[in-house]
MARRO-414202 format. One record per residue (C-alpha): x, y, z negated. Coordinates in pm, whole numbers, padded with zeros to 5 digits, always signed. Each point is the difference from the previous one (the first is absolute). Layout:
XYZ/...
end
This chain:
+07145-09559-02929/-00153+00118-00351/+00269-00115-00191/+00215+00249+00273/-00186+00273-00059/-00076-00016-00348/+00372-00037-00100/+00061+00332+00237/-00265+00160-00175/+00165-00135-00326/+00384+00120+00082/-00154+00361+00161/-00192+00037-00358/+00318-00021-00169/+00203+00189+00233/-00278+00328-00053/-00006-00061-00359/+00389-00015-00054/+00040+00302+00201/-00096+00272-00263/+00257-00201-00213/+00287+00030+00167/-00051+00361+00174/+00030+00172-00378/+00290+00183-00138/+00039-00025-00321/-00043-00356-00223/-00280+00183-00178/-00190+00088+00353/+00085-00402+00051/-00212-00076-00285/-00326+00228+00062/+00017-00091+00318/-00007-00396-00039/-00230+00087-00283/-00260+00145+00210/-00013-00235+00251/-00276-00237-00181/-00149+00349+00026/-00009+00080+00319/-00067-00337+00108/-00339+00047-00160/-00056+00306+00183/+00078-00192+00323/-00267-00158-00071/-00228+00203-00109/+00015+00219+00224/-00002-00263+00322/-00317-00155-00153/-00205+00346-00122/+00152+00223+00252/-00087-00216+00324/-00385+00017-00023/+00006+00364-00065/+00226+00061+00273/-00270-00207+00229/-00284+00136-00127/+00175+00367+00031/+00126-00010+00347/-00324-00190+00133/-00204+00302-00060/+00311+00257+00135/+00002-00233+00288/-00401+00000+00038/-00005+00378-00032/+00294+00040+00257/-00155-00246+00250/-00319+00166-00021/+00114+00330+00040/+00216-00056+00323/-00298-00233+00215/-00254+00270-00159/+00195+00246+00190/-00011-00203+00332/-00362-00042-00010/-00104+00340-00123/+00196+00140-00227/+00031-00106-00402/-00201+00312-00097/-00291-00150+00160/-00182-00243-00238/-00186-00217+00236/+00345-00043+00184/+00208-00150-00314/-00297-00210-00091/+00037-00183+00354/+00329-00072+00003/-00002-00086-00404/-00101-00296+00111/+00254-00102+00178/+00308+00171-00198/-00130-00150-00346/+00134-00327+00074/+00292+00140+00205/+00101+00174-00345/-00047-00301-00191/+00283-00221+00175/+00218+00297+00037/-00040+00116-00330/+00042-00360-00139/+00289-00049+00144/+00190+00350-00080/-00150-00047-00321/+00192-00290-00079/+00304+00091+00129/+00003+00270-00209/-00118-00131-00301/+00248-00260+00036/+00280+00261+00062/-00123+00253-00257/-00022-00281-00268/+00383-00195+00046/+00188+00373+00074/-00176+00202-00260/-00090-00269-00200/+00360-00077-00044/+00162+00304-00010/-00290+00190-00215/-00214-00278-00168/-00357+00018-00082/-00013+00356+00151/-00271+00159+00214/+00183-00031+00330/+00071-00370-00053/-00362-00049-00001/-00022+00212+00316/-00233+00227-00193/+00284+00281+00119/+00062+00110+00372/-00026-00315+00263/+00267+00101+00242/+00262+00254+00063/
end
C-alpha cells in the first residue's frame, strides 16, 4: 500500500512540475520556466515547513479571540471582564484544536500554491492574508 501511494505521489509530482513546461508559448518561456522549477520546488518547501506553524500559531489566537468573544456575549456580554475571563477557560482550548487544525491547512495550502507559483515570498509563508 506504500509503494501505491508513494509512486502516485511520485507520478502527481511530475505531472505539477511538468505543467509550467508545457503551458508556455514561446521556446524561451520553455526554458525559464523548466529553469525555475528547482526554484519553486524550494519554495514548496519552504513555505509548507515555515508557513504551517505560523499559520497555527496565527489562527489559534484569531480562533481564541473569536470563541471568546461569541460565549462572552452569551454569558454577559464580551465588554464585561469578569464574563470573558469565565468562559476563557473553556474557549482557550476550544481555540487551540480549531486553530491547529485551520492552521495547518492553511499553512499547508499557502506554502505548495504560493510557494510554487511565488517562491520564498511572504504569502507562501502565510505571513500575508489567511483566507479569502
Amino acid at each position: 500500500m506504500k509503494k501505491v501511494m508513494s509512486l502516485v505521489m511520485a507520478a502527481l509530482a511530475v505531472v505539477v512540475v511538468a505543467a509550467p513546461v508545457f503551458a508556455a508559448d514561446d521556446a524561451m518561456d520553455k526554458v525559464v520556466e523548466g529553469a525555475m522549477v528547482p526554484t519553486r520546488l524550494g519554495g514548496v518547501a519552504a513555505g509548507v515547513v515555515v508557513g504551517t506553524p505560523i499559520a497555527i500559531v496565527r489562527e489559534s489566537v484569531k480562533s481564541y479571540k473569536d470563541l471568546t468573544e461569541k460565549c462572552a456575549d452569551k454569558v454577559g456580554g464580551h465588554d464585561f471582564g469578569p464574563s470573558c475571563l469565565l468562559v476563557s477557560f473553556a474557549t482557550l482550548p476550544a481555540g487551540l484544536v480549531v486553530g491547529g487544525v485551520k492552521g495547518t491547512y492553511y499553512g499547508v495550502k499557502n506554502g505548495v500554491v504560493d510557494g510554487f507559483q511565488t517562491p520564498f515570498a511572504s504569502d507562501s509563508f502565510s505571513l500575508g492574508k489567511m483566507d479569502e
